[in-house]
VOGU-3710 file (C-alpha; in Angstrom, 3 decimals, decimal comma):
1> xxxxxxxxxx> 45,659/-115,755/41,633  43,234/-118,079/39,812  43,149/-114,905/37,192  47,188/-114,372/36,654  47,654/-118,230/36,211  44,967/-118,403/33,975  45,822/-115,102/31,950  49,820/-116,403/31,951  48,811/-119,550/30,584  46,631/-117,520/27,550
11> xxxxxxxxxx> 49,713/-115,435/27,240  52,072/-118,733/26,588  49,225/-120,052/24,661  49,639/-117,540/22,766  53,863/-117,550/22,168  53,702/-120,758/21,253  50,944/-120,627/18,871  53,341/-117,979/17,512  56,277/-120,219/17,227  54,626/-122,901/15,958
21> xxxxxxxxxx> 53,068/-120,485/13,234  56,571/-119,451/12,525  58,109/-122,417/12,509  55,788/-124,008/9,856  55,917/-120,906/7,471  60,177/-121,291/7,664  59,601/-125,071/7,276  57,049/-124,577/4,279  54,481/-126,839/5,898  51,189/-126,351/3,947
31> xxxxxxxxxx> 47,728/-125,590/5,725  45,482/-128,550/5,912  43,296/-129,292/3,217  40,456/-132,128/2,157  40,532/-134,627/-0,411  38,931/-132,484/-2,767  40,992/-129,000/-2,535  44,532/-128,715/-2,632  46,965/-127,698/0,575  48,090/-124,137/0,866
41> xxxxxxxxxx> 51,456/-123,157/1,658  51,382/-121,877/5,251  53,042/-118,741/4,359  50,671/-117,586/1,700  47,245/-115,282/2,827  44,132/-116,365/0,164  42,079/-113,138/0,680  38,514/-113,765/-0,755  40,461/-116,533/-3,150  38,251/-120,055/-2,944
51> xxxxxxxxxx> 39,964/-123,395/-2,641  41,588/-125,091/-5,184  39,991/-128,241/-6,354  42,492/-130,854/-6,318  41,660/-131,892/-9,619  43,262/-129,056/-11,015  46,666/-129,745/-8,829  46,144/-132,983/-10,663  45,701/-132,262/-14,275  48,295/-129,176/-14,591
61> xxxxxxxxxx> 50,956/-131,390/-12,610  52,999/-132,234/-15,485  53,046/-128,417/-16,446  54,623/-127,590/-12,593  56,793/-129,939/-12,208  59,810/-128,626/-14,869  62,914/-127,447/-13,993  65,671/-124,891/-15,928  69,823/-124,282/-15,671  71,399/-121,758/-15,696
71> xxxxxxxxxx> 75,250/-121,351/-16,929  76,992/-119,731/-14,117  80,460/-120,021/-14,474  83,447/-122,526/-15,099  85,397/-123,932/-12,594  89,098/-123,533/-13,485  90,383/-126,481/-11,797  87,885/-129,615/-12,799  86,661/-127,769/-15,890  83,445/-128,647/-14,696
81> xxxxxxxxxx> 80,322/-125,962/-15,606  79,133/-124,288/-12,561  74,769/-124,039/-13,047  71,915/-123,055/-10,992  69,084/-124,922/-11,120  66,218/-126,432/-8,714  65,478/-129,965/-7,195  63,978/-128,835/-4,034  61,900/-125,264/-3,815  64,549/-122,839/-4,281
91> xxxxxxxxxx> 67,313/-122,415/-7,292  70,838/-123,656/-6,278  74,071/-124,094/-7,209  75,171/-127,582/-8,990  78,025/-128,643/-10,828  77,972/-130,825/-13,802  81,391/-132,492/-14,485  80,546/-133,476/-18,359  78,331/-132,623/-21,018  74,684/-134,179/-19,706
101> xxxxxxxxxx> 76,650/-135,443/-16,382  74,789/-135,874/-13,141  74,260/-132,479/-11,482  76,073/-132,136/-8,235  74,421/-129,803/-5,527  76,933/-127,738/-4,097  74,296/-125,351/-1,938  71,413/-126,200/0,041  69,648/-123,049/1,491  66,237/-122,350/1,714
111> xxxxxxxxxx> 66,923/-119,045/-0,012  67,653/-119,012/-4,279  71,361/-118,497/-4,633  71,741/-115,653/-6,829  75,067/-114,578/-8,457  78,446/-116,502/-7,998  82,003/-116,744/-9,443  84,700/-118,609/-9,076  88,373/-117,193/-8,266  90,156/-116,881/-11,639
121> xxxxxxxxxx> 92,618/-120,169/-10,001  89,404/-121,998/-8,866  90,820/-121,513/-5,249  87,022/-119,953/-3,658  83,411/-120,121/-4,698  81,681/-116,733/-3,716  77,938/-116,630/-4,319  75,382/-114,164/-3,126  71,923/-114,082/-1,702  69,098/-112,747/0,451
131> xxxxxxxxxx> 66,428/-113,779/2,912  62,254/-114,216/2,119  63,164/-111,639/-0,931  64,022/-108,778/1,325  67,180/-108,261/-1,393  69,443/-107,560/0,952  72,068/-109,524/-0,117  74,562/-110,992/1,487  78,044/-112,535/0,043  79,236/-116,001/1,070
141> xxxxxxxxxx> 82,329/-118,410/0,436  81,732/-122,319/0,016  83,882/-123,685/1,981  84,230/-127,519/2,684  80,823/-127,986/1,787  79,371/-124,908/3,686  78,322/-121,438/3,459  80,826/-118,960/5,195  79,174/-115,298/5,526  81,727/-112,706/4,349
151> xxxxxxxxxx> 79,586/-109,594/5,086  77,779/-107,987/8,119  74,612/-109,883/7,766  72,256/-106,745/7,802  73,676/-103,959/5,182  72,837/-105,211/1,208  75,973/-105,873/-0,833  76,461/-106,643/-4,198  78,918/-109,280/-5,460  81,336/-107,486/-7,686
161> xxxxxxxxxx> 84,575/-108,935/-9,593  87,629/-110,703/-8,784  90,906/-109,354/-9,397  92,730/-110,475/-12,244  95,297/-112,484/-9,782  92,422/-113,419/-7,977  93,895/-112,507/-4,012  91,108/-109,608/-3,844  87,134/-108,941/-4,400  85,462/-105,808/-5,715
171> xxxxxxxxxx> 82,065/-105,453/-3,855  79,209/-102,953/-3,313  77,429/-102,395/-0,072  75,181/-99,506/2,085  76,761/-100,884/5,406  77,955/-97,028/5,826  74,983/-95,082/5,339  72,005/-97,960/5,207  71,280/-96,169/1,672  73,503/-96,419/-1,554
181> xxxxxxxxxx> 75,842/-98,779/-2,672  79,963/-97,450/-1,623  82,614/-99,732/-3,405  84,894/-102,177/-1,361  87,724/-103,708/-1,746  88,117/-107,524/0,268  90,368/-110,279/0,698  87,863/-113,235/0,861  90,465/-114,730/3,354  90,242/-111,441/5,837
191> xxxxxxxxxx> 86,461/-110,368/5,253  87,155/-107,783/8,388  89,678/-105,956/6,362  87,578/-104,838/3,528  88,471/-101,055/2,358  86,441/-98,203/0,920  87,217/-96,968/-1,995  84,514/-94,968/-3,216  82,198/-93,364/-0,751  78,766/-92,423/-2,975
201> xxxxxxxxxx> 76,323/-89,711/-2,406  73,549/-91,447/-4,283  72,332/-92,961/-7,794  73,061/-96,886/-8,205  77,157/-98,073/-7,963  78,871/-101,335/-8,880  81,842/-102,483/-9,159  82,464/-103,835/-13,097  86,353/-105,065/-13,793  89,910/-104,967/-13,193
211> xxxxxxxxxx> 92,326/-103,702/-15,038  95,153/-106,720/-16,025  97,617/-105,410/-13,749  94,974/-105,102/-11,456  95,999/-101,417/-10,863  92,823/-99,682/-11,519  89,429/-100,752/-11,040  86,319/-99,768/-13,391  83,219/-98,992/-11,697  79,919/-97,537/-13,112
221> xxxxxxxxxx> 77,189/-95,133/-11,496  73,679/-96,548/-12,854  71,738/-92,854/-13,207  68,996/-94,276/-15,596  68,860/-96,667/-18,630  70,242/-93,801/-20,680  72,473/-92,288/-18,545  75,780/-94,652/-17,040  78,213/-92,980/-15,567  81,636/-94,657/-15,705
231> xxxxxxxxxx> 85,017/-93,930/-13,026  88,321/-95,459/-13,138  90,060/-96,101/-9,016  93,624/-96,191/-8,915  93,639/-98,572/-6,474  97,123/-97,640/-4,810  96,492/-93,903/-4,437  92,279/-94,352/-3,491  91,957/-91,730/-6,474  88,598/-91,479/-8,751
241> xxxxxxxxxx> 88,712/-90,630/-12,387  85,514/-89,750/-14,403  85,699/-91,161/-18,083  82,285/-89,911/-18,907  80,943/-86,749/-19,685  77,673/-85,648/-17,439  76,406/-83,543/-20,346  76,286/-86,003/-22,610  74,059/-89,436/-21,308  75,672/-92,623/-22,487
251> xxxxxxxxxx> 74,604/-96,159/-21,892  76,589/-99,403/-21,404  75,697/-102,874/-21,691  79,049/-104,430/-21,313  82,376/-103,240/-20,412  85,416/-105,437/-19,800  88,888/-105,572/-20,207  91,033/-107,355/-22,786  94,239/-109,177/-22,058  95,898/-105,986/-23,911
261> xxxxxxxxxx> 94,645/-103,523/-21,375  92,206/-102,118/-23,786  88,782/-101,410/-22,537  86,080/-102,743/-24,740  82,285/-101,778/-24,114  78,764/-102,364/-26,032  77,818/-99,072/-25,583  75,203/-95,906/-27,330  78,160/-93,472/-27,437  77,384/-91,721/-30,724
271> xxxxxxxxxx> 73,916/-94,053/-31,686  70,746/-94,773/-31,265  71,545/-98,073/-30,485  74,928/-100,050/-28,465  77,807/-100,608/-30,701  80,759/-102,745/-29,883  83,500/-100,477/-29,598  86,876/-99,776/-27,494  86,552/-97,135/-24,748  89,858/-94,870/-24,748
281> xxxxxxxxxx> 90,659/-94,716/-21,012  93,105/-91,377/-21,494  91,129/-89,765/-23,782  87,659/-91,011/-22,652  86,529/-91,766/-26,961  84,939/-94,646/-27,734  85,809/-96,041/-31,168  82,849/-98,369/-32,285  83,970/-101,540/-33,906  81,269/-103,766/-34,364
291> xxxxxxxxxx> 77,709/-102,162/-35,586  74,568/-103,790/-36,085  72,968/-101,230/-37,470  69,032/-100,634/-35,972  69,762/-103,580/-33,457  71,368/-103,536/-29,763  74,686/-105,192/-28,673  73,341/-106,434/-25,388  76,474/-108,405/-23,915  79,812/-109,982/-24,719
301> xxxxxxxxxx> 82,679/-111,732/-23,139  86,379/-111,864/-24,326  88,780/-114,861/-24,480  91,317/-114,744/-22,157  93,684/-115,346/-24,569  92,411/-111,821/-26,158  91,588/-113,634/-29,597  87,861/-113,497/-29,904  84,769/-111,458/-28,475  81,333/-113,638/-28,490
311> xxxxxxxxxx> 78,806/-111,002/-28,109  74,790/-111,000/-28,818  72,829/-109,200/-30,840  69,191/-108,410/-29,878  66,836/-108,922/-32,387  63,604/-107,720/-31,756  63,828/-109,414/-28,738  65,321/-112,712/-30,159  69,120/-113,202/-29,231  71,805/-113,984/-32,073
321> xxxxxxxxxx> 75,231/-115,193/-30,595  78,181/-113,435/-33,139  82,020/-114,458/-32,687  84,584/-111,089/-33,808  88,447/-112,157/-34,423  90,459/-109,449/-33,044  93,092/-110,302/-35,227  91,368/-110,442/-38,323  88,452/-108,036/-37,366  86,055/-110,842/-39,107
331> xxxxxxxxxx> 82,380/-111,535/-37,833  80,833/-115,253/-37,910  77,571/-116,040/-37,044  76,201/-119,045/-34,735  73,052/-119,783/-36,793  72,498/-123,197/-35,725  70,873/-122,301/-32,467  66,878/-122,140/-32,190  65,040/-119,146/-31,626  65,424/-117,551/-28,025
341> xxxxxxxxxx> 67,082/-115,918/-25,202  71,014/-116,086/-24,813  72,352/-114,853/-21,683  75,471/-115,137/-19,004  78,013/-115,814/-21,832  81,272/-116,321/-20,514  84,732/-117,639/-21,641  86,606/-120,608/-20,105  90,619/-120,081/-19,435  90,532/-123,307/-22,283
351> xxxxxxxxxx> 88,798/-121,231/-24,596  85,193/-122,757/-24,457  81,941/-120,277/-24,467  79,349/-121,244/-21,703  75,960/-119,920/-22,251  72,375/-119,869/-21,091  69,633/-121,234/-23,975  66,106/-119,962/-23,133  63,666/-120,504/-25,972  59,690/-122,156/-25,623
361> xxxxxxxxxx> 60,495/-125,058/-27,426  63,904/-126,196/-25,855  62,800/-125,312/-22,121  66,091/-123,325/-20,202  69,451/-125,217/-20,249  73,111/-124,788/-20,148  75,455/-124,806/-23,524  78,857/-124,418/-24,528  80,256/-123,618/-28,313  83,817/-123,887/-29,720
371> xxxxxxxxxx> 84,693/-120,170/-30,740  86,623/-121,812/-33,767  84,805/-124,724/-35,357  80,831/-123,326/-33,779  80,383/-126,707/-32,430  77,764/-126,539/-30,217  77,508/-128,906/-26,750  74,642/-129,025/-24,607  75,260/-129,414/-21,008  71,859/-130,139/-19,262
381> xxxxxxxxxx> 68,576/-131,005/-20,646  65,852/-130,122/-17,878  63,261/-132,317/-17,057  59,757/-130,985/-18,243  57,153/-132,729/-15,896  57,326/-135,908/-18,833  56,542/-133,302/-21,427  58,181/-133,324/-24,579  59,112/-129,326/-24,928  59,463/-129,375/-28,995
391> xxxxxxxxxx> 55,671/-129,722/-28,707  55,268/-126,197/-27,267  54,014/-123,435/-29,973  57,104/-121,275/-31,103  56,402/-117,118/-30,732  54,947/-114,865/-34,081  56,055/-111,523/-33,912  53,328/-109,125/-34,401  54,037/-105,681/-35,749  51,833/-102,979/-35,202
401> xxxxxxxxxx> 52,111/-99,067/-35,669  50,775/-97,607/-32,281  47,909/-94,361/-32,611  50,922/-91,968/-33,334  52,668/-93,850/-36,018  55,361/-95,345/-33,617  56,662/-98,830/-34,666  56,168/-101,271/-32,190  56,201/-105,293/-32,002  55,585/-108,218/-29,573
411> xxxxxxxxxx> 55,289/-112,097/-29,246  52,060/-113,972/-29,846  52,138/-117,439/-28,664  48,852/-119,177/-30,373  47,371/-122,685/-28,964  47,644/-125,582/-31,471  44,611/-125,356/-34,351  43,945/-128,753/-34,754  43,358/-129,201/-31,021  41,822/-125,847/-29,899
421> xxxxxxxxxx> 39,301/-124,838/-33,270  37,788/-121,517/-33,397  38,189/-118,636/-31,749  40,511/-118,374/-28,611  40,413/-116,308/-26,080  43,610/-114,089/-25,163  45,663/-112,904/-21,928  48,158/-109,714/-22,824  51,054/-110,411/-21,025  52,889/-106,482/-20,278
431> xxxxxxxxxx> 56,137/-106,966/-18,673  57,989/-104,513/-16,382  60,590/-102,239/-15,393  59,629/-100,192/-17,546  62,786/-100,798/-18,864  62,574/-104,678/-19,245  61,523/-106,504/-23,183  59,427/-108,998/-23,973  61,611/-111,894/-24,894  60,358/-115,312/-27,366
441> xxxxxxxxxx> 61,633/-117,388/-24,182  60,146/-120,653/-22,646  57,223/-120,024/-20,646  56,583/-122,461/-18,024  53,499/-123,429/-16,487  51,986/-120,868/-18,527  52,314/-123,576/-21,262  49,283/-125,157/-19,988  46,920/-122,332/-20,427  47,894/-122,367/-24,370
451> xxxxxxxxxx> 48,566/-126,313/-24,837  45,734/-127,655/-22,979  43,284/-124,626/-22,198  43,632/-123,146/-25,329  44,284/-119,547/-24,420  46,684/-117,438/-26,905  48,877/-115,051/-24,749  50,824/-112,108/-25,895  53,909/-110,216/-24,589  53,763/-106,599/-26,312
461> xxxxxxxxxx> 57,104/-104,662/-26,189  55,165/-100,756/-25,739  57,246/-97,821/-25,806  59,627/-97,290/-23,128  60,906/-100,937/-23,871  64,782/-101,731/-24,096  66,240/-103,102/-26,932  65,028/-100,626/-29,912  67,339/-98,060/-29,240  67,660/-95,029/-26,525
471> xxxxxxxxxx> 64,963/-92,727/-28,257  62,370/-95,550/-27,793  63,346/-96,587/-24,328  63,096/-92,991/-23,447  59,262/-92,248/-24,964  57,003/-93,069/-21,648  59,649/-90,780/-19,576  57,967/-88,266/-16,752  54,273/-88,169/-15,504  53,623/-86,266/-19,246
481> xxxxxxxxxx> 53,982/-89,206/-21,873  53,360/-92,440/-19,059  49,928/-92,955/-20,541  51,243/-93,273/-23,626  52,689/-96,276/-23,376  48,767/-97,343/-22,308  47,529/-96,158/-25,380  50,118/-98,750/-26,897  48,217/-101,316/-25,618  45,047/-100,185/-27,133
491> xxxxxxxxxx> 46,474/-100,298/-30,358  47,491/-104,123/-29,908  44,316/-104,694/-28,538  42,739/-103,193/-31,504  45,005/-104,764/-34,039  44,660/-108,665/-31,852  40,544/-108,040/-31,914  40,362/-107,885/-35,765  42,372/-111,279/-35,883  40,159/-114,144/-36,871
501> xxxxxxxxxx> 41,230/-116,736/-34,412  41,109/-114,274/-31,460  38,055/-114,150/-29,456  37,667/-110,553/-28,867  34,713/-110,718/-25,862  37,526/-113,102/-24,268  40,417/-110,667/-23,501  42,427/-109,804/-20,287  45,594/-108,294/-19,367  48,267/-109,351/-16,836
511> xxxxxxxxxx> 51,535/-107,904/-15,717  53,922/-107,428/-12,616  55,791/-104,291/-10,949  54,983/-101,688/-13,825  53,237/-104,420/-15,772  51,035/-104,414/-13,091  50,383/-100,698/-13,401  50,013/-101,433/-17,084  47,308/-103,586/-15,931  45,636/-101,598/-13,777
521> xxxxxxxxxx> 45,641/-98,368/-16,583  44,671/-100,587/-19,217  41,492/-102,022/-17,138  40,200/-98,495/-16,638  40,870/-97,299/-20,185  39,481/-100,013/-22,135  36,896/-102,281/-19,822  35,115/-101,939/-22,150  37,148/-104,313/-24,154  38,450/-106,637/-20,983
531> xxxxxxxxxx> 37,176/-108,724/-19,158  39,164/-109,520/-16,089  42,884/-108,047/-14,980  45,376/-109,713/-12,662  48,285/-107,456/-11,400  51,533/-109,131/-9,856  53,597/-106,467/-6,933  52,044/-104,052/-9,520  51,925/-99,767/-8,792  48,855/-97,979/-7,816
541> xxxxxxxxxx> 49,438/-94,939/-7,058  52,916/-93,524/-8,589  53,058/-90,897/-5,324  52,663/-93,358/-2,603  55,003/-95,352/-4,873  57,627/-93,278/-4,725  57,342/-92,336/-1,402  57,478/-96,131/-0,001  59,974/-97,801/-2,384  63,436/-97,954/-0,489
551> xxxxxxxxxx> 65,018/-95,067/0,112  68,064/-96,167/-2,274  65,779/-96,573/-5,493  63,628/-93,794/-4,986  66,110/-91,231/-7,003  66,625/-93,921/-9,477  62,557/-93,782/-10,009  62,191/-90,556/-10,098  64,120/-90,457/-13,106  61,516/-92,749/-15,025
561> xxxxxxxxxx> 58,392/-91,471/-13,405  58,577/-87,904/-12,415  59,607/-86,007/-8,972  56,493/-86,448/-6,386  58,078/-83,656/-4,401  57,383/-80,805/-7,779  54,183/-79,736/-7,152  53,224/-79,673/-10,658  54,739/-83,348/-11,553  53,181/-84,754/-7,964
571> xxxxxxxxxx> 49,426/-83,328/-9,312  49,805/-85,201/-12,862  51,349/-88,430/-10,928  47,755/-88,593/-9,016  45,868/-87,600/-12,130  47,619/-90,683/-14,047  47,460/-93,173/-11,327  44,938/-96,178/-11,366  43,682/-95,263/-7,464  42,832/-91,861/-8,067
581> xxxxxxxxxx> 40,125/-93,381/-10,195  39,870/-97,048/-8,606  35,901/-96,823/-8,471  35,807/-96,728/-12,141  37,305/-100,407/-11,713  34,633/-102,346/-12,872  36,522/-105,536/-14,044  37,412/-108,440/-12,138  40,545/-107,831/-10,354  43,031/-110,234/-8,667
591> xxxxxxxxxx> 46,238/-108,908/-7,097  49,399/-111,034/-6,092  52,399/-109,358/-3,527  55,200/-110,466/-1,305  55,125/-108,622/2,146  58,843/-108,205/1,633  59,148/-106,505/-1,399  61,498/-103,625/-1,147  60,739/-102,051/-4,747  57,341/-102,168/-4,898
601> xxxxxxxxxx> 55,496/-102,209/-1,360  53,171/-104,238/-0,272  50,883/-100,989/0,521  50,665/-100,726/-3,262  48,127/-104,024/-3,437  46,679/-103,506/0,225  45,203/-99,858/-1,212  43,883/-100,736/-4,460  42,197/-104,073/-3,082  40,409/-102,155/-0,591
611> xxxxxxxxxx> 39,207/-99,211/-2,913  38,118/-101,596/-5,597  36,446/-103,848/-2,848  34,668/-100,948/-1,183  32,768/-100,336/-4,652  31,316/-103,612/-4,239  33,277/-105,249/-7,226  35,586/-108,406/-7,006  39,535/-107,895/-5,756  41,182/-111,490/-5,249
621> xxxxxxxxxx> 44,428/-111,032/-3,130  47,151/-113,688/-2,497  49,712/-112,163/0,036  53,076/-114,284/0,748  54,517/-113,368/4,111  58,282/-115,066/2,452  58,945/-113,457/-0,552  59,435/-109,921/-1,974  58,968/-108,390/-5,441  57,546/-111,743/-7,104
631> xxxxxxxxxx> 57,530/-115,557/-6,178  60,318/-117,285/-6,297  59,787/-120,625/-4,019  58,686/-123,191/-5,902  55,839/-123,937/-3,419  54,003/-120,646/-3,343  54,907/-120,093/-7,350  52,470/-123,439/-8,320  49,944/-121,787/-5,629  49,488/-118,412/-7,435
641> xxxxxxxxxx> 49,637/-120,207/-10,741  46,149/-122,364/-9,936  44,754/-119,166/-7,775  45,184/-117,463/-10,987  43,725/-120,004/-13,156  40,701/-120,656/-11,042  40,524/-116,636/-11,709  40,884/-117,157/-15,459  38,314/-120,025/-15,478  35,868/-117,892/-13,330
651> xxxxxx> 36,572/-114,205/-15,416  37,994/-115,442/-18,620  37,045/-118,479/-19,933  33,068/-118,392/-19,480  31,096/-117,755/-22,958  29,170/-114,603/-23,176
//
């Protein structure tokens, strides 16, 4: 008896050790810490990581403690800008009344709010989100305050648009088969009642824009970056129409409808590069209208009174924001904007252009221009932790020409000369995707390794970037050219190492998702010339990859990377992959995942830390049990940003 009481009380011991452990990771409580090292979010695993001194919590504060906005959308009824933006640990929605007005919180989960619109009268506020990065998303109305779920709670959906009279919602969700994305069709008001109109068989659907007389609905098939298949519902008879033709791969960065009915897109059709043109829905031509020549169209809204198109042009990277009359068919240019990102650009009914300003030196905030006069009004300034941003460093682009001749640039961000003399050391920054781009945007608390530790970092644009056309995005394709794109690398490397105020015995290389690959490929091929590596939800094997990424993606993949199930494609997948030959990993190593992540696995980072390890040689790992693919709570984001610098001052940052 004495044994069953004593084994039942071990056994409730034991629950409620597990509550309690749950209950602090969903509250965020950090582990306990001393005066002298810095508390560590409960939810976050520090695998052979040491402590963090406090005094380095202390003197990067100012550098962790900024916020951005985000433009959103415009609320029809106040006027008011609709923003997301953090106070607490996660992004939210606010809205700010007036230019630089206080910033109202409108949500207040412990999630990020993701995407959100507001019906075309103002009537409903639908937003979207997920749960510990798990990405499967669920869509919600605000109503009196609070969030109302509209969907199932366990399939993934994807907020689509409203109709033009605003009574019904395009969505996409895999409640039906648990895999790909079918398109719906819901009144917000009777959720139950949503209706299928396109059941799909695979590849990646969503649901783009209504017709004006909300008779047909556009939706588009994502088969690759090159290849976007486009289908017009008529919504009355539940019929599909294909407007593109599968022989002939076209991509599409924006499509919308004009007042007029006309269908306007930013698309390839006919280019290397997207052209702003109107789509012929009978005849299925595209007539380009705008052209910029060797640069990508990358997105554009129209008026709603059908006068003017604001679209962006990417530059290398850098975004310029254009205005085209439709009636007069002239171009202006907003020039008076600083050098960065522009993004979310979108229309009010009144005629104003809300946008999203990213650049280094003006930290993230929300603008608005008048399409007639260019008169440009900044809605929020950010606080930046008491910094002054205009003091960051603005981006040089460095051109190179890779070991085959191929053109190819990226952003070098150099500390301050008159504060950090000599030689600097250098982090390469790869991003991922593949199909993502180095961008001259404002960098965070990454600002303190250049401002105050004097490190340069660079973001290199390899082959198999967007934004230079569809032959360049397409040159890493298949298992046959990936290492290519590696080789890039070595030919920045080479070109940075001949630079006077680069340190070149003081180099490493970081990257997440297939920057961490990059990572991984570039510390085998060139240790030589490295001296540490840090790898962020980064692939190690391209096989186990794509056998482990969610079912719905793994097509989508296969596309990019090659088919693991050819025989001949699976063999050159192991040959090219960095844990086939992880005992040859002689640099430093540190590796950062989210347990959730449903795009690249956590297995990924659990294999390659354990074959590097077993060779004797150093593999930090920080695990976070609540996120997925990358760290988006504010809590665990300023933890893996001193891990990591505790790694750069151990690996980096010591003299030879």
């Amino acid at each position: 008896m004495a044994k069953e009481l004593k084994e039942e009380f071990h056994m409730r011991f034991v629950q409620v050790g597990q509550m309690v452990m749950a209950f602090l990771i969903f509250a965020g409580v950090a582990e306990a810490a001393t005066d002298d090292t810095a508390p560590r979010p409960v939810a976050l695993i520090a695998d052979q990581i040491p402590d963090i001194p406090q005094a380095i919590v202390d003197q990067t504060r100012p550098y962790m403690e900024y916020r951005t906005a985000s433009f959103v959308d415009w609320d029809p009824k106040s006027r008011a800008m609709l923003i997301s933006t953090r106070f607490a640990d996660t992004r939210q929605l606010h809205r700010v009344s007036t230019p630089l007005g206080q910033r109202q919180q409108l949500t207040f989960a412990s999630e990020p709010v993701h995407r959100a619109h507001f019906a075309p009268d103002g009537s409903a506020l639908l937003f979207q989100k997920d749960n510990g990065g798990n990405e499967v998303n669920q869509i919600f109305a605000l109503e009196n305050g609070q969030p109302k779920i509209l969907t199932d709670g366990e399939s993934r959906n994807s907020l689509g648009p409203w109709s033009s009279s605003g009574r019904m919602l395009a969505f996409g969700s895999n409640k039906r088969t648990g895999l790909y994305n079918d398109i719906y069709l819901m009144d917000p008001a009777n959720p139950e009642g949503a209706a299928m109109l396109v059941a799909s068989t695979g590849g990646g659907w969503f649901a783009i824009d209504f017709s004006p007389d909300d008779k047909q609905l556009l939706v588009f098939n994502y088969v690759s970056v090159t290849d976007n298949q486009l289908y017009l519902i008529d919504i009355a008879q539940g019929s599909l129409r294909k407007l593109t033709d599968s022989t002939k791969p076209v991509a599409y960065e924006g499509l919308q409808f004009a007042p007029d009915g006309r269908l306007w897109a930013a698309s390839d059709d006919g280019s290397d590069v997207k052209r702003l043109g109107i789509l012929n829905i009978e005849t299925s031509q595209f007539e380009p209208i705008v052209d910029e020549k060797i640069w990508d169209i990358t997105d554009f809204d129209i008026s709603q009174d059908g006068r003017w198109i604001a679209f962006e042009v990417n530059q290398a990277g850098r975004s310029l924001l254009k205005f085209y009359d439709i009636e007069t068919g002239k171009i202006r240019t907003v020039d008076s904007l600083p050098a960065g990102v522009i993004s979310g650009a979108k229309f009010a009914p009144w005629g104003e252009l809300g946008f999203t300003l990213n650049s280094n030196q003006t930290g993230t905030d929300a603008y608005s221009i008048n399409p007639k006069t260019l008169a440009i009004t900044r809605w929020t300034k950010s606080e930046t932790g008491g910094l002054d941003a205009a003091n960051n460093v603005a981006p040089e682009l460095v051109e190179i020409s890779s070991f085959d001749g191929e053109k190819m640039s990226g952003f070098l961000y150099r500390p301050d000369p008159a504060k950090h003399g000599g030689k600097r050391p250098l982090i390469i920054n790869i991003h991922g995707g593949p199909e993502g781009q180095a961008t001259p945007r404002f960098l965070g608390r990454n600002n303190y390794l250049i401002n105050e530790l004097g490190i340069a970092i660079f973001y290199p644009n390899v082959r198999g970037s967007t934004g230079f056309g569809k032959r360049f995005v397409s040159l890493d394709n298949g298992p046959w050219q990936r290492e290519n794109s590696v080789l890039d690398v070595g030919a920045f490397l080479n070109h940075l190492r001949k630079d006077r105020r680069i340190d070149r015995k003081r180099i490493a290389v970081t990257g997440g998702s297939y920057g961490g690959y990059m990572t991984l490929a570039s510390m085998l091929r060139y240790d030589d010339k490295l001296k540490a590596g840090l790898e962020v939800v980064g692939i190690s094997s391209f096989v186990t990859f794509l056998e482990n990424t969610q079912a719905y993606r793994r097509d989508l993949r296969r596309v990019e990377y090659g088919d693991e199930r050819v025989p001949e494609q699976r063999a050159k997948l192991e040959e090219i992959s960095p844990l086939r030959r992880a005992n040859e990993i002689k640099t430093p190593l540190m590796v950062v995942t989210g347990a959730n992540d449903p795009r690249v696995p956590a297995s990924e980072a659990d294999q390659i830390v354990e074959a590097v390890r077993s060779n004797g040689n150093p593999a930090w790992h920080l695990l976070a049990q609540n996120e997925g693919h990358g760290f988006r709570k504010k809590a665990n984001a300023d933890y893996q940003f001193w891990a990591s610098l505790v790694f750069w001052q151990e690996y980096l940052l010591t003299e030879e």
